[in-house]
ROGUMI-770371 format. One line per 8 residues: number of its first residue (from 1); their letters; for each residue x, y, z of N, C-alpha, C, CB. Coordinates in steps of 0.2 Angstrom, whole numbers, m for minus. Glycine has a CB too. Layout:
REM ROGUMI-770371
NUM> A> X:Y:Z:X:Y:Z:X:Y:Z:X:Y:Z; ... $
REM end
This chain:
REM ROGUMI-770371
1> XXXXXXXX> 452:878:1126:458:881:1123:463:884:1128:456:886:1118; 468:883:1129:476:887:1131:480:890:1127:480:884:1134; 482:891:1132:488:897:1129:494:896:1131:488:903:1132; 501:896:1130:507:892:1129:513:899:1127:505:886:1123; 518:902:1134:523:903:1131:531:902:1133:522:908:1130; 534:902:1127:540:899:1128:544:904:1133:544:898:1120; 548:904:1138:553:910:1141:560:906:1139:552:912:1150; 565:912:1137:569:908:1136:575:913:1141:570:906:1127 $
9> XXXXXXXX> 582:909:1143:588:914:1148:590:914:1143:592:911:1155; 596:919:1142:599:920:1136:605:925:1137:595:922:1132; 612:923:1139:617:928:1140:620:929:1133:622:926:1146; 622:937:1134:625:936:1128:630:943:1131:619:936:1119; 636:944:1131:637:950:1134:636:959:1132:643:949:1134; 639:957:1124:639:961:1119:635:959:1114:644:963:1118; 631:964:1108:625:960:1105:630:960:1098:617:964:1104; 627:951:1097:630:949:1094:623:941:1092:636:948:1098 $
17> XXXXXXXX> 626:937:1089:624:929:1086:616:931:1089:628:921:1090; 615:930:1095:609:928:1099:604:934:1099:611:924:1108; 605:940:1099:604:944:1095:598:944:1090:608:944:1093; 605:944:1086:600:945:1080:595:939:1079:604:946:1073; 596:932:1082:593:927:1081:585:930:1084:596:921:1085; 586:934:1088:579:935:1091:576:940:1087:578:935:1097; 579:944:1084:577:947:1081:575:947:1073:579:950:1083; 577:940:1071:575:938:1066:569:934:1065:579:936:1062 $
25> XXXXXXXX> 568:933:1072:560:930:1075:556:933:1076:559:926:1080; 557:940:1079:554:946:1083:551:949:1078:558:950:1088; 555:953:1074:553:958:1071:549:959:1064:557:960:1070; 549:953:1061:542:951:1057:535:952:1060:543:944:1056; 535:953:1068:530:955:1068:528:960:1073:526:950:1068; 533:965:1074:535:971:1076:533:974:1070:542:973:1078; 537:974:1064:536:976:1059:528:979:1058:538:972:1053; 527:971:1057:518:972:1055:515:975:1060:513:964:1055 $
33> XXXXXXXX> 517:978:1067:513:980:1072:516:990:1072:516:974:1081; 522:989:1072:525:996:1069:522:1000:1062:532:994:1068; 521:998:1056:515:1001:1051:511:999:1052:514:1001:1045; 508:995:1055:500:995:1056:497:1002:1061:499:988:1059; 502:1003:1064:499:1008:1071:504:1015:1068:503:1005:1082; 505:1017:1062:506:1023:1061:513:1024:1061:501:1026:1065; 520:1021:1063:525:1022:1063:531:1023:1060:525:1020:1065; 528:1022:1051:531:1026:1049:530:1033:1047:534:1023:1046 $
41> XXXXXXXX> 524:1036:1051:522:1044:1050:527:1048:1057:512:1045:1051; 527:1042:1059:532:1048:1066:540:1048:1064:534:1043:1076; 546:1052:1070:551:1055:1068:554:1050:1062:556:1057:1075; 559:1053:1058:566:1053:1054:572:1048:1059:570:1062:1053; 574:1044:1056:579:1042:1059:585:1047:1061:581:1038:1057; 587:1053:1058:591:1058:1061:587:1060:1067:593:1064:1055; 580:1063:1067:577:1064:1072:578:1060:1078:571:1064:1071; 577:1053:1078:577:1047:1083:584:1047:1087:576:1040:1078 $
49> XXXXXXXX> 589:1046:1083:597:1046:1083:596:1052:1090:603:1049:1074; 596:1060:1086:597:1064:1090:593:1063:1096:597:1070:1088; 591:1062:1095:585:1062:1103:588:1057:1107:576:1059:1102; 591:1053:1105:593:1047:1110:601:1050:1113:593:1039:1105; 605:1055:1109:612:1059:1110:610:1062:1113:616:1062:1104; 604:1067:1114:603:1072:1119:601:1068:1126:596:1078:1117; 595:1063:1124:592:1061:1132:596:1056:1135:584:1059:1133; 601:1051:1131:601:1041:1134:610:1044:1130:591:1031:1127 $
57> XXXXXXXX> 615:1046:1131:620:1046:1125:624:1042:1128:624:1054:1123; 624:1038:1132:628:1032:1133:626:1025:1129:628:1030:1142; 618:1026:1128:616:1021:1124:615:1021:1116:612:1021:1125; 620:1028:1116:620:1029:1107:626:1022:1103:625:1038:1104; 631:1020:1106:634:1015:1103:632:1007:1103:641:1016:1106; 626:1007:1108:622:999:1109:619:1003:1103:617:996:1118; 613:1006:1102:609:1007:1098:613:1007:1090:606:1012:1100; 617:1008:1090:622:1009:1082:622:1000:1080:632:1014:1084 $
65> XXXXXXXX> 628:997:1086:626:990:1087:621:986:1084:625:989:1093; 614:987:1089:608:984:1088:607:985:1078:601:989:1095; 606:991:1079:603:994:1071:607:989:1065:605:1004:1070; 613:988:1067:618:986:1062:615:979:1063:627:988:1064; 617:976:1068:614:968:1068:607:968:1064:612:966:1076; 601:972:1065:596:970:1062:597:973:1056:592:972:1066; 603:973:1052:603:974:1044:602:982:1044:596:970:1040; 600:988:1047:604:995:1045:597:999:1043:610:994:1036 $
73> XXXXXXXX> 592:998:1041:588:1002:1038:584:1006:1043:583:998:1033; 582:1011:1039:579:1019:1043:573:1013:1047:574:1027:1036; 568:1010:1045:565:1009:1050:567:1006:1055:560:1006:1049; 572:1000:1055:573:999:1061:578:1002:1065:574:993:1061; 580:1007:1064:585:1012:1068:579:1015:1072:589:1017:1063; 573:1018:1069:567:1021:1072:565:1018:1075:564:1022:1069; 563:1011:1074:561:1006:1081:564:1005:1086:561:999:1079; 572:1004:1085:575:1003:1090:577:1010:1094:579:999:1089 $
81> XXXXXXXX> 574:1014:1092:577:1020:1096:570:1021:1100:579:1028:1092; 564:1017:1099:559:1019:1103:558:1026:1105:560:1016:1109; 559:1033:1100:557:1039:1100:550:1041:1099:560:1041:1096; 547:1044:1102:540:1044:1100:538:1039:1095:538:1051:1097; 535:1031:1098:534:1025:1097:525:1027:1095:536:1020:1103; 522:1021:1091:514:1019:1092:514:1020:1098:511:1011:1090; 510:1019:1101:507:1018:1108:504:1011:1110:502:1024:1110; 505:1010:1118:504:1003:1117:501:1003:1124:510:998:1115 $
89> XXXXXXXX> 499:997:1126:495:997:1132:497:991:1135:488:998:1131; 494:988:1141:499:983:1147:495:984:1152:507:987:1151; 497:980:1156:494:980:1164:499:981:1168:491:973:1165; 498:975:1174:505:974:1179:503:976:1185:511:978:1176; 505:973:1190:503:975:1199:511:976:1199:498:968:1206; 515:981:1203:520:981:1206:522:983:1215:523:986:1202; 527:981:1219:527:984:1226:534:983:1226:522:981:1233; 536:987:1232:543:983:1237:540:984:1244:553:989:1236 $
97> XXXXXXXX> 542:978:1246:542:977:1255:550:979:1258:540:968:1257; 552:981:1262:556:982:1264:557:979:1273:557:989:1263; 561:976:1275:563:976:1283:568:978:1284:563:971:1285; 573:977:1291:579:978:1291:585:978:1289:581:978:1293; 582:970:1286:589:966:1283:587:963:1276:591:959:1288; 585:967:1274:581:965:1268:578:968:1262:577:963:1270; 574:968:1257:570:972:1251:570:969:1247:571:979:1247; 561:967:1245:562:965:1239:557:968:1231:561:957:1241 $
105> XXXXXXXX> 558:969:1228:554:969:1222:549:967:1219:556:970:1218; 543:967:1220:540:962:1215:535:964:1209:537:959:1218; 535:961:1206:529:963:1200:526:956:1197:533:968:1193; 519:958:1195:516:953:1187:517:959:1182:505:950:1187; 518:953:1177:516:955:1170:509:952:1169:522:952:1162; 503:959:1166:498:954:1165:499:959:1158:491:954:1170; 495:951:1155:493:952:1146:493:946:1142:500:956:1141; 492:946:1137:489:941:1132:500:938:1132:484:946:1123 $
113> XXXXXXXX> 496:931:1130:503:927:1128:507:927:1123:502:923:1127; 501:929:1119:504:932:1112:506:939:1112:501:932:1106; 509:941:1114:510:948:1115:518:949:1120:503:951:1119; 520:945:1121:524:941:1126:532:939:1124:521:935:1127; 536:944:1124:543:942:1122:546:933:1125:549:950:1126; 544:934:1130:547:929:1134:555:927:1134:544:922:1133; 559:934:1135:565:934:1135:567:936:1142:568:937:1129; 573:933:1144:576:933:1152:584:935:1148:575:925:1158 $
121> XXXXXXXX> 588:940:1146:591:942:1143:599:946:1150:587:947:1138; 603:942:1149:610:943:1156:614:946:1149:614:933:1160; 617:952:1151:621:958:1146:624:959:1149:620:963:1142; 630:963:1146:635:968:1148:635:974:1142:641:963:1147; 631:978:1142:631:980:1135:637:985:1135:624:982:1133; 636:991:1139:640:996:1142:645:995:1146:637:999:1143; 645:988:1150:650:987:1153:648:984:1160:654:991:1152; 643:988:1163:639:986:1167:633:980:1168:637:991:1167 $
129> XXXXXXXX> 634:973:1172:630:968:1169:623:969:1172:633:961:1170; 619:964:1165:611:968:1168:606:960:1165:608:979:1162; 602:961:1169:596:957:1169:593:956:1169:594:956:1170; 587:955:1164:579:958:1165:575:953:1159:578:968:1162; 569:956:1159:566:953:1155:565:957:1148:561:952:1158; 563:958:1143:564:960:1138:557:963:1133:568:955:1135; 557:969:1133:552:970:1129:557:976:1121:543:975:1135; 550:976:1115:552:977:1113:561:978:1109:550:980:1115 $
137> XXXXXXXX> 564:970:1109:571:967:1107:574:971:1111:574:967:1100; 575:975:1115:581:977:1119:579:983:1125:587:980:1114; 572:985:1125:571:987:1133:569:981:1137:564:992:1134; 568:985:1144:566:981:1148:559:982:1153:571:982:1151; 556:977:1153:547:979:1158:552:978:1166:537:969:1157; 557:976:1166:558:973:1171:566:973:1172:555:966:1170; 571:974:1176:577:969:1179:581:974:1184:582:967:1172; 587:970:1185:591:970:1189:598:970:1185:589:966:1193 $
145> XXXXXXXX> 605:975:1189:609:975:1189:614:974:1193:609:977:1187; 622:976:1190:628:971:1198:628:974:1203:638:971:1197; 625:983:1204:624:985:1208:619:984:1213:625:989:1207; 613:982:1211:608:977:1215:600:981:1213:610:978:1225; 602:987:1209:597:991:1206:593:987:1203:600:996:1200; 586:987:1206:582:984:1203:573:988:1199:581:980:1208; 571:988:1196:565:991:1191:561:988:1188:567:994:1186; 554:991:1189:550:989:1186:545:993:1183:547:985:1190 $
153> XXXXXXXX> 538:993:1179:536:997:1175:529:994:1177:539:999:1168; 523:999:1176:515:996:1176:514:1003:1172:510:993:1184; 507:1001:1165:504:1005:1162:500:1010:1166:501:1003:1158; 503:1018:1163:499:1019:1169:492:1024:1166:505:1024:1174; 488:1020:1162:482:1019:1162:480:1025:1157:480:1019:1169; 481:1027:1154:479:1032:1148:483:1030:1143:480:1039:1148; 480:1033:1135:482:1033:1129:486:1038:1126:478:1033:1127; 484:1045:1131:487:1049:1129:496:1049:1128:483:1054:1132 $
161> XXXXXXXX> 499:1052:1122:505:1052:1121:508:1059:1120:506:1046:1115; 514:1059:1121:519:1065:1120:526:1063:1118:519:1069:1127; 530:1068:1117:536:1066:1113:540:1065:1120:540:1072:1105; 543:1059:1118:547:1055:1124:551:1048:1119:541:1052:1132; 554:1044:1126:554:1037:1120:550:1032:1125:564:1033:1117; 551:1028:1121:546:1020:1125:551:1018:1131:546:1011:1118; 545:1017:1138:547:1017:1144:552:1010:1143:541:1016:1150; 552:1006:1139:557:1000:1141:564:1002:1139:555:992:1138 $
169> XXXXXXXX> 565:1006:1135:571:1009:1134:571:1012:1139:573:1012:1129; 568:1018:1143:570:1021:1148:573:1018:1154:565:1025:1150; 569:1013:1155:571:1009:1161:578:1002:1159:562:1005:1163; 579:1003:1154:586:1000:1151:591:1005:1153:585:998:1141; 592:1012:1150:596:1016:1151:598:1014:1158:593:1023:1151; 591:1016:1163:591:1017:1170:597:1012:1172:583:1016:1174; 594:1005:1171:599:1001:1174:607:1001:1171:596:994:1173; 607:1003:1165:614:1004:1164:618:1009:1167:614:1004:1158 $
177> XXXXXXXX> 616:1015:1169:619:1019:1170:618:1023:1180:617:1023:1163; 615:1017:1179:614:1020:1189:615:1015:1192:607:1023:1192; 616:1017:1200:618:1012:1206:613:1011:1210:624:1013:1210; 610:1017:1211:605:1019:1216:598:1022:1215:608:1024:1220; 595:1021:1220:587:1025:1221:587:1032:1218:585:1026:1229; 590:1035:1221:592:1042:1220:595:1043:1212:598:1045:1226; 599:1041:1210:603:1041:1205:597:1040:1199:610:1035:1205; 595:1032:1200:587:1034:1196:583:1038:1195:584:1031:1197 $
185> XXXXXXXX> 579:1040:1199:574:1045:1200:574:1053:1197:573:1046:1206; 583:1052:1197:587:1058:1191:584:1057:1187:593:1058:1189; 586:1052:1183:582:1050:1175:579:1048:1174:583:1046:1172; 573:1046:1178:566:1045:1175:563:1053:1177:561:1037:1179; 565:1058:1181:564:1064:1180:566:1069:1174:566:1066:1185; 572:1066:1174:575:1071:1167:573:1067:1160:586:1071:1167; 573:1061:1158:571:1058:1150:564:1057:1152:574:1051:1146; 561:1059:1144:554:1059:1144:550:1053:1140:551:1066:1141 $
193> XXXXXXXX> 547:1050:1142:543:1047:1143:537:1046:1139:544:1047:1146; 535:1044:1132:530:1048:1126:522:1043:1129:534:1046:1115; 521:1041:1134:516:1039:1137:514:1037:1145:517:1035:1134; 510:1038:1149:511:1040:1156:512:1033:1157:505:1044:1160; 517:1030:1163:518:1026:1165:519:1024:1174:522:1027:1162; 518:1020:1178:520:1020:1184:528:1017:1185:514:1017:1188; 532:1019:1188:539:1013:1188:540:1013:1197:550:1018:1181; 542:1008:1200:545:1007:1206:550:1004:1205:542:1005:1211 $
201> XXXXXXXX> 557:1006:1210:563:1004:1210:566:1004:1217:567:1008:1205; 572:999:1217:574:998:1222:582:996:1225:569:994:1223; 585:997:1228:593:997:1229:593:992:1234:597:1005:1231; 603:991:1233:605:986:1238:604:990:1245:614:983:1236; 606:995:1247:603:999:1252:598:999:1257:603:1002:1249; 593:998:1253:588:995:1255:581:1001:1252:589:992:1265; 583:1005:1250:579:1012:1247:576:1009:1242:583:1020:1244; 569:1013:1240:565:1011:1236:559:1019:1236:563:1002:1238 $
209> XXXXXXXX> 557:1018:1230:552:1020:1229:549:1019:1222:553:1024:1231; 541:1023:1221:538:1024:1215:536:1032:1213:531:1020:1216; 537:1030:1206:533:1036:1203:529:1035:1197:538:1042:1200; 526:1041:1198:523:1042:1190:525:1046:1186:517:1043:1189; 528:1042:1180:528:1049:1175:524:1048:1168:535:1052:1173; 523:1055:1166:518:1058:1161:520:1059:1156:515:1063:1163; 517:1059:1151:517:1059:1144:521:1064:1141:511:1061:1141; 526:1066:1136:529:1069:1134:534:1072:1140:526:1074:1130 $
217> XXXXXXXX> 535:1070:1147:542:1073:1151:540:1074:1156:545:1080:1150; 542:1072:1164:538:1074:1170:537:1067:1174:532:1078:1168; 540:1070:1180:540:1063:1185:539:1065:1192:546:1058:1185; 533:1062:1197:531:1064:1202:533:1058:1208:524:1066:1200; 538:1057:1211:537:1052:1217:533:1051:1220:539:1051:1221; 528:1044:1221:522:1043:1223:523:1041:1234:518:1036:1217; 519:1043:1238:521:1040:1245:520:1033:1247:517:1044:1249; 518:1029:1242:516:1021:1244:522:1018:1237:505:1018:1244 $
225> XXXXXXXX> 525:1013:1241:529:1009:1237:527:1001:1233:535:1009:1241; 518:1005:1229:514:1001:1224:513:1005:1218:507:999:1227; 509:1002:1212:508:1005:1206:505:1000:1206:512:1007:1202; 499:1001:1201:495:997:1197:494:1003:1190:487:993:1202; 486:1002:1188:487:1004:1180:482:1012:1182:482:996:1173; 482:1015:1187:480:1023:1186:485:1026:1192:472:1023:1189; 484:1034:1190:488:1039:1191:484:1042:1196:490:1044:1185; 488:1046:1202:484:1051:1206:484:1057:1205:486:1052:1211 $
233> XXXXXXXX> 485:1059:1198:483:1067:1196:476:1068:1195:486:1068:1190; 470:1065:1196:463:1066:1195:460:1062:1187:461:1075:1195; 465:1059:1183:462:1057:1177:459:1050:1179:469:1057:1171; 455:1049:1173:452:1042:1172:456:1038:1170:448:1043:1168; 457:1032:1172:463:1027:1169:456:1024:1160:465:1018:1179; 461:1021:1157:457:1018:1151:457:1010:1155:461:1018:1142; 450:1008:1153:448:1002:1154:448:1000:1161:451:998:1150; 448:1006:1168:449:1005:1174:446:998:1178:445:1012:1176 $
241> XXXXXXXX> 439:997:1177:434:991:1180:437:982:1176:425:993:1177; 439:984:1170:442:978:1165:449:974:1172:447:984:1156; 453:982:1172:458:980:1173:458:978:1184:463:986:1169; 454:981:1185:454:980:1191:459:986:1194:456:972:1192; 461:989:1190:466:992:1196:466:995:1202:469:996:1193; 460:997:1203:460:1001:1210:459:994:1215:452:1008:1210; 455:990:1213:455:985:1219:463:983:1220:449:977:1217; 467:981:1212:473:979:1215:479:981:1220:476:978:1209 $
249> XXXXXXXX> 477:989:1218:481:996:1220:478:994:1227:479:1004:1215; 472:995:1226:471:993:1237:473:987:1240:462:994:1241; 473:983:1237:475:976:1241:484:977:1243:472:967:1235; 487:980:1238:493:982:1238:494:988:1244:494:983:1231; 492:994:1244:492:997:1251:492:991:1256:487:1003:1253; 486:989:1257:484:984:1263:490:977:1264:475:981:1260; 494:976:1262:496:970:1262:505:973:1265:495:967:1254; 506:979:1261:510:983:1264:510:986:1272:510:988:1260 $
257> XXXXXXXX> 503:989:1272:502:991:1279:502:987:1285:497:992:1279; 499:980:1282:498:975:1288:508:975:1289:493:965:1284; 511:974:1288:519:973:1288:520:966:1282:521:971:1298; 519:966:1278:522:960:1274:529:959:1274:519:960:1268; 533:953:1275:539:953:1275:541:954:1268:540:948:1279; 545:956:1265:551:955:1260:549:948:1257:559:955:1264; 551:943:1261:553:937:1258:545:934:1255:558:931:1264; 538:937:1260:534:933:1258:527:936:1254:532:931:1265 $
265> XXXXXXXX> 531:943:1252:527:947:1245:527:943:1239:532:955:1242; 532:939:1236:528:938:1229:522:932:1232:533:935:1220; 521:930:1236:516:924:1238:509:930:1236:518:920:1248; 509:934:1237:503:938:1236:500:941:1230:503:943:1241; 508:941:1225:507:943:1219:504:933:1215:514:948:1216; 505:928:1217:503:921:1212:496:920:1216:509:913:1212; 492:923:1218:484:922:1221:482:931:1218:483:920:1231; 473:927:1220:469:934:1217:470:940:1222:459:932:1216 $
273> XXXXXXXX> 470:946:1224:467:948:1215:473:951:1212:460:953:1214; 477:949:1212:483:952:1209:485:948:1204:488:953:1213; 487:940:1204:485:937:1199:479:936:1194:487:934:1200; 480:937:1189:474:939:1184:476:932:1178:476:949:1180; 467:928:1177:468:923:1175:464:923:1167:465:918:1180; 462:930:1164:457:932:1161:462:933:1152:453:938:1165; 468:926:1152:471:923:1147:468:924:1141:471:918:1148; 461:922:1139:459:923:1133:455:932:1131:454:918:1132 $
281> XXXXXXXX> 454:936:1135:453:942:1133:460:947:1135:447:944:1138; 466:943:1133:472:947:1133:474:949:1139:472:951:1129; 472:947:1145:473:953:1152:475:944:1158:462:960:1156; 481:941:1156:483:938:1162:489:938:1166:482:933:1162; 490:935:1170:498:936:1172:498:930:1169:501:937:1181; 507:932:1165:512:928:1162:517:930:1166:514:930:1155; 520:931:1171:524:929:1175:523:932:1183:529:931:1172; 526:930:1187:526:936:1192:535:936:1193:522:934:1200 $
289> XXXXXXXX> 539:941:1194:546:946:1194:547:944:1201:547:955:1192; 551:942:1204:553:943:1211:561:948:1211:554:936:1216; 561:952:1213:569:954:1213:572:955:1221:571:963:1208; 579:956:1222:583:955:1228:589:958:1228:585:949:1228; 586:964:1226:593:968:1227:599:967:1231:592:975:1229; 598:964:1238:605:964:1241:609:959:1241:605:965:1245; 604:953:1235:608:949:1234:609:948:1225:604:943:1238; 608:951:1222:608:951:1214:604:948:1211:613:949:1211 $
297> XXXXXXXX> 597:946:1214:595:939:1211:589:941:1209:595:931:1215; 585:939:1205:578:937:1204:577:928:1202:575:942:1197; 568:928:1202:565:923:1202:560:925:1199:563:919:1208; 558:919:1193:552:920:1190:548:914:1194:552:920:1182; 539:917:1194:536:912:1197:530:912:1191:534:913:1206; 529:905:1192:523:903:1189:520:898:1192:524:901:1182; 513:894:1191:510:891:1198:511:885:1199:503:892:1199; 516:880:1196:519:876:1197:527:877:1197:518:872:1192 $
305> XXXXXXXX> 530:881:1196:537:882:1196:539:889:1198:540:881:1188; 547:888:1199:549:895:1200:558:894:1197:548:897:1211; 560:901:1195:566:900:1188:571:905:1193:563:905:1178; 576:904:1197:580:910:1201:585:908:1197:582:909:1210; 588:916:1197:593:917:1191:596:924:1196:589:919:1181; 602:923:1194:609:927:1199:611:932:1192:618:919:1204; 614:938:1196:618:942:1191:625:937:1189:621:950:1194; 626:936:1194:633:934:1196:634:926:1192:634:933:1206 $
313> XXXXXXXX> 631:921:1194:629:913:1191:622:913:1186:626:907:1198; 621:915:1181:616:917:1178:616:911:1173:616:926:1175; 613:906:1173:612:900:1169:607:901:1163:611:895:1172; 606:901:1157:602:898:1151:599:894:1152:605:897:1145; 593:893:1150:589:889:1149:582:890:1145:589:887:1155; 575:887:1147:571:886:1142:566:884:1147:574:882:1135; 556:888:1146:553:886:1151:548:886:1148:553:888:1158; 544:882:1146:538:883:1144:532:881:1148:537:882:1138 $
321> XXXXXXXX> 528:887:1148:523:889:1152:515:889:1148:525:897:1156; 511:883:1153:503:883:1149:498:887:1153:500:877:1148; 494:891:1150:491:898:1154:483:894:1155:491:906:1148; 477:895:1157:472:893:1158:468:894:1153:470:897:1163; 463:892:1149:457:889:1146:452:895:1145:454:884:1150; 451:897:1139:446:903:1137:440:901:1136:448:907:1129; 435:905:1137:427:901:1138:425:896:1133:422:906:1137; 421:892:1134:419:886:1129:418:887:1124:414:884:1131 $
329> XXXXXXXX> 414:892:1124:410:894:1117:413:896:1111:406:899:1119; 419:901:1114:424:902:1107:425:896:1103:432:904:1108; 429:901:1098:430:895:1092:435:892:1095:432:897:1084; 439:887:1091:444:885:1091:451:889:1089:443:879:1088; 456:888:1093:461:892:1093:465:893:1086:465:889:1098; 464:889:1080:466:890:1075:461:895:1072:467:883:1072; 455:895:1074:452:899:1069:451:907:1072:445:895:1068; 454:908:1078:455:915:1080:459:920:1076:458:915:1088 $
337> XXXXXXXX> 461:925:1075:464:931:1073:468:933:1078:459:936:1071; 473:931:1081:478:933:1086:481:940:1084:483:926:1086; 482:942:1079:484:948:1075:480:954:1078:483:947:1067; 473:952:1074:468:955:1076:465:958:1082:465:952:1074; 469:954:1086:467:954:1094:470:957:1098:467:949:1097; 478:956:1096:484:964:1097:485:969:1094:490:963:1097; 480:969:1088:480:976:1088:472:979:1090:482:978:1080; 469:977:1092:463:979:1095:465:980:1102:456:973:1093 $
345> XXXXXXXX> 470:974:1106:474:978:1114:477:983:1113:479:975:1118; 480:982:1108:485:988:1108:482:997:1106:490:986:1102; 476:995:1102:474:1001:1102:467:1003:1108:472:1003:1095; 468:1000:1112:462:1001:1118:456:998:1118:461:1009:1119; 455:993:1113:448:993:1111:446:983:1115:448:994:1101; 443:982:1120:441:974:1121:441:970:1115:435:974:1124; 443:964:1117:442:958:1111:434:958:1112:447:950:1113; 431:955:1108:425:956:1105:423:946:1104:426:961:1098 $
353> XXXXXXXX> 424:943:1109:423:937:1107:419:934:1102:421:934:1112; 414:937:1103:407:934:1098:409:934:1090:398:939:1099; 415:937:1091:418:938:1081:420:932:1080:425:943:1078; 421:927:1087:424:919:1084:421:912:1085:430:918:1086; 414:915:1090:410:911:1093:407:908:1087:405:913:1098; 408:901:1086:404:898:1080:395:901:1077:405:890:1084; 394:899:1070:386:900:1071:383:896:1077:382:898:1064; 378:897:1077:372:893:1081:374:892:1088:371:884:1078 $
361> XXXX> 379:895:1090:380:897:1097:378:902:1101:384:897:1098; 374:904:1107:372:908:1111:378:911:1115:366:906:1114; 376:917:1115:383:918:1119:380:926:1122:391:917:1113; 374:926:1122:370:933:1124:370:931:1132:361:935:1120 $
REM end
């Protein structure tokens, strides 16, 4: 069995048509993932609204926008404000290499395919043009803007949650409303964040760094410009050995240390052990992010192709990508629970193969 997702490039300046198109494909099963995980016991949409006017208030007229396009109703105003959300879980290796004349960004997304927006979304929303990849219909895991501000995000390895909004809106703000290293690190210090996260970012300048921040508010700059899926505050990451993170987290120092160039960092993120191939238990890379701040650009890589896309010449298009083969023994892919299996990632729990392994198969 494989796995298979579509990415699609998609400019649209201001939200509009393409839009809501995707979101009349998306949210049917947001919805189902939104009450299923408890979301409509969290804030009021007056709640949501204000919170987004106190912490993100440049993003109050996109979100009015968004909400309207998606037809107006209290839940999806609530969704899209990402105010104290469900809680959700991710992977991801992130670094920047720097040289003189140079910086670049890189990250994987690791996770299940199904779970996978596969949007590459070029906007203007606020006026500022921006880049990225797309989680949750209008944050971002990922991008870049005209000023060369580039961002990324990796789970940062707990459950525990606090009142904040969902990091991909944070990191949407970021790129909309900042030019610089410094200018960022404002904002992911001042808006909070309802789940601990790691984010590194990087300017045309050539500055960069990581942080971590923590559940309900609080952001610490870390001294190495990596992240993977645990925190240096003494906690236990969830699913630590699953995810690999400490080996990834050290091959990353080590690859840094040696002097890796700029240009030859994502070559280290499309090999082990950073790329992760473990597709059918929901934990692979679906992409690796190159970004280029001083030149506006990113590159998606996958292990036959690579997708460079400019702020500036930013072309549309369409890439579908086939992922690696789940153990023999499962069932066949029609007979899985794909549903079942993001909400079992999503609430911290391993897929549980043997629930699809045919009878009369050993699988002890």
């Amino acid at each position: 069995m494989t796995h298979s997702l579509t990415f699609d490039a998609i400019s649209e300046a201001t939200p509009g048509p393409k839009w809501a198109a995707r979101w009349a494909r998306s949210w049917p099963a947001y919805e189902a993932w939104f009450t299923a995980r408890g979301g409509d016991n969290g804030p009021d949409r007056a709640a949501c609204e204000a919170a987004l006017k106190q912490h993100m208030p440049e993003l109050v007229p996109v979100h009015a926008k968004l909400t309207a396009l998606a037809g107006g109703s209290d839940r999806a105003a609530r969704f899209l404000s990402t105010w104290c959300p469900p809680s959700y879980l991710g992977g991801c290796s992130l670094a920047v290499a720097t040289s003189d004349d140079d910086i670049r960004l890189v990250r994987n997304y690791d996770l299940s395919p199904d779970l996978n927006e596969g949007l590459l979304l070029h906007s203007a929303w606020t006026g500022r043009r921006v880049m990225g990849m797309v989680e949750f219909l209008w944050g971002l895991s990922d991008g870049i803007n005209d000023a060369g501000l580039s961002i990324a995000l990796a789970y940062g390895g707990r459950q525990e949650t606090g009142r904040g909004f969902g990091i991909t809106t944070i990191l949407r703000y970021v790129l909309e409303t900042c030019e610089t290293v410094p200018q960022a690190l404002r904002v992911l210090q001042r808006v909070p964040s309802h789940m601990p996260y790691n984010v590194v970012v990087a300017d045309a300048s050539g500055a960069g760094a990581s942080v971590e921040m923590y559940a309900g508010g609080g952001a610490k700059v870390q001294p190495r410009l990596v992240a993977t899926n645990h925190q240096t505050d003494g906690s236990t990451p969830d699913r630590g050995s699953f995810t690999r993170t400490f080996e990834r987290s050290k091959h990353l120092v080590s690859v840094l240390s040696e002097g890796v160039t700029p240009s030859a960092l994502a070559s280290q993120f499309t090999q082990a052990p950073l790329k992760q191939d473990r597709y059918a238990e929901g934990f692979g890379t679906l992409f690796t992010a190159e970004y280029e701040p001083k030149r506006r650009k990113m590159t998606l890589h996958w292990d036959d192709e690579v997708w460079p896309q400019s702020i500036d010449a930013f072309e549309e298009g369409t890439r579908q990508v086939t992922y690696g083969s789940a153990p023999s023994s499962v069932a066949a892919e029609g007979d899985i629970d794909w549903a079942q299996i993001g909400l079992d990632y999503a609430a911290g729990r391993g897929v549980d193969w043997r629930r699809f392994v045919p009878a009369g198969v050993d699988v002890a």
